[in-house]
C-alpha positions as CSV (number, residue, x, y, z in Angstrom):
1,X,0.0,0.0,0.0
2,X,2.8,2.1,0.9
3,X,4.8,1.7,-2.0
4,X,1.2,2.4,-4.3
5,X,0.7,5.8,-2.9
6,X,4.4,7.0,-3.1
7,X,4.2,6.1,-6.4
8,X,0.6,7.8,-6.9
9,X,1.9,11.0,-5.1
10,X,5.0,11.2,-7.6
11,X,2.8,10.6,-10.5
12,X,0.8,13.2,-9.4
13,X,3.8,15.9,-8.4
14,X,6.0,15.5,-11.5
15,X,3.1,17.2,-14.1
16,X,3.5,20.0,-11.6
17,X,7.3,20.3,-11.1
18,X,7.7,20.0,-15.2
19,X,5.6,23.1,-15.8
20,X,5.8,25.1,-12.7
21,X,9.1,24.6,-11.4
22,X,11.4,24.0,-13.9
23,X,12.6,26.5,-16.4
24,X,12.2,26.8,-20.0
25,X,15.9,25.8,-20.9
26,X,15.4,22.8,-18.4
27,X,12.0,21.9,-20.0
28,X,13.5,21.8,-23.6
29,X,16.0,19.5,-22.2
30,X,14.0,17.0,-21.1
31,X,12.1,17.0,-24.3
32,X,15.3,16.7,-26.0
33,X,16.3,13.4,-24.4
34,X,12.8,12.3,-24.9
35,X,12.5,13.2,-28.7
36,X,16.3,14.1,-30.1
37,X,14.7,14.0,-33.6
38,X,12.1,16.9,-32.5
39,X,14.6,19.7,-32.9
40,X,17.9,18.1,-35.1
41,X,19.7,21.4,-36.1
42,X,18.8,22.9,-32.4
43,X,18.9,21.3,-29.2
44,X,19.2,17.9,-30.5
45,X,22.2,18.7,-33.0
46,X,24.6,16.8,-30.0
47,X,22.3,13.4,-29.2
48,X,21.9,13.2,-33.1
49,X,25.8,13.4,-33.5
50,X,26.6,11.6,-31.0
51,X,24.1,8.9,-32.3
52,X,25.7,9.3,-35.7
53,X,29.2,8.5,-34.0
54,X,27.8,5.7,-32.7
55,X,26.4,4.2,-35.2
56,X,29.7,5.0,-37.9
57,X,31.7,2.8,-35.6
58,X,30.7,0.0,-36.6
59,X,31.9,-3.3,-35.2
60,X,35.7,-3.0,-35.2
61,X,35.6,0.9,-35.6
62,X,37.4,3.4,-37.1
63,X,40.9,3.3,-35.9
64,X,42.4,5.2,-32.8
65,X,42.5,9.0,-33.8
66,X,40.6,8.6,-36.6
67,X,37.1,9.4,-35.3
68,X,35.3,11.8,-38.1
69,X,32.3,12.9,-35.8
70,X,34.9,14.4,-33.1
71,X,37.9,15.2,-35.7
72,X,35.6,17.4,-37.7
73,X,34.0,19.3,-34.5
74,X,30.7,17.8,-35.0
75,X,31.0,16.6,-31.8
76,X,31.2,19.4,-29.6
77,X,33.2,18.6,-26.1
78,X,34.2,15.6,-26.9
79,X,37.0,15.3,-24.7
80,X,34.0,15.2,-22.0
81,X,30.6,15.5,-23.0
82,X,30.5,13.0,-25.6
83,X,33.8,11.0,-24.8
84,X,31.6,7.5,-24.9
85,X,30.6,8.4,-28.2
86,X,33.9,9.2,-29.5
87,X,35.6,5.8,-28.2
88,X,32.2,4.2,-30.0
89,X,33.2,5.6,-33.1
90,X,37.3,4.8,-32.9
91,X,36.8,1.3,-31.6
92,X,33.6,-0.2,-32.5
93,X,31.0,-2.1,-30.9
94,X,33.7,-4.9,-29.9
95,X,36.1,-1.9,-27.9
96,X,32.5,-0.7,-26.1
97,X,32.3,-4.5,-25.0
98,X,35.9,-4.9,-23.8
99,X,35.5,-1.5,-22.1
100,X,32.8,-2.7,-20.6
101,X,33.7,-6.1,-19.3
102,X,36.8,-4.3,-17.8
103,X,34.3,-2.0,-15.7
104,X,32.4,-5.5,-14.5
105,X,36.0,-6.9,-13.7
106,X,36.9,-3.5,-11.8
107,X,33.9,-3.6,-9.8
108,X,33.8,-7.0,-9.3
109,X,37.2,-7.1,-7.4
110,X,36.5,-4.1,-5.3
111,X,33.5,-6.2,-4.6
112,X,35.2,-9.2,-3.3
113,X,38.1,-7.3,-2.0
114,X,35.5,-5.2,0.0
């Protein structure tokens, strides 16, 4: 019962936070991560490259340093903001699974250590 009603009451309190507490720039962001497509040459210009990185990566990628998305500055930031998308697009889907299972290893043994 509990657990039904704290759920009802933040159902209830997040149409109300959305339009009355948040500001404008805060309320585009949100619809930005729920529709990047919505506004491509505007607020979603750096989901939609970062998407594009992505998805040029391929399997094996395309080579260490050679990254067009980021090389090109279509990737704004992307020593920080978008550095997952520019290691996507130099390695490939099989460097974001190593670099993944080197996270589950990492934690793992700070797990068992622990």
């Amino acid at each position: 019962k509990t657990i039904v009603l704290m759920l009802g009451s933040l159902g209830a309190f997040v149409p109300f936070a959305y339009f009355f507490l948040l500001k404008e720039y805060q309320q585009t962001r949100i619809l930005t991560f729920l529709n990047p497509g919505s506004d491509l040459l505007g607020s979603g210009w750096n989901v939609t490259q970062s998407m594009i990185a992505v998805g040029s990566g391929g399997l094996f990628g395309k080579g260490l340093l050679h990254g067009t998305q980021s090389k090109l500055k279509f990737l704004p930031e992307s020593h920080t903001d978008f550095i997952g998308a520019v290691y996507l697009e130099e390695t490939g889907f099989i460097g974001g699974v190593i670099l993944l299972g080197l996270y589950f290893w990492l934690i793992y043994n700070i797990i068992r250590i622990g």
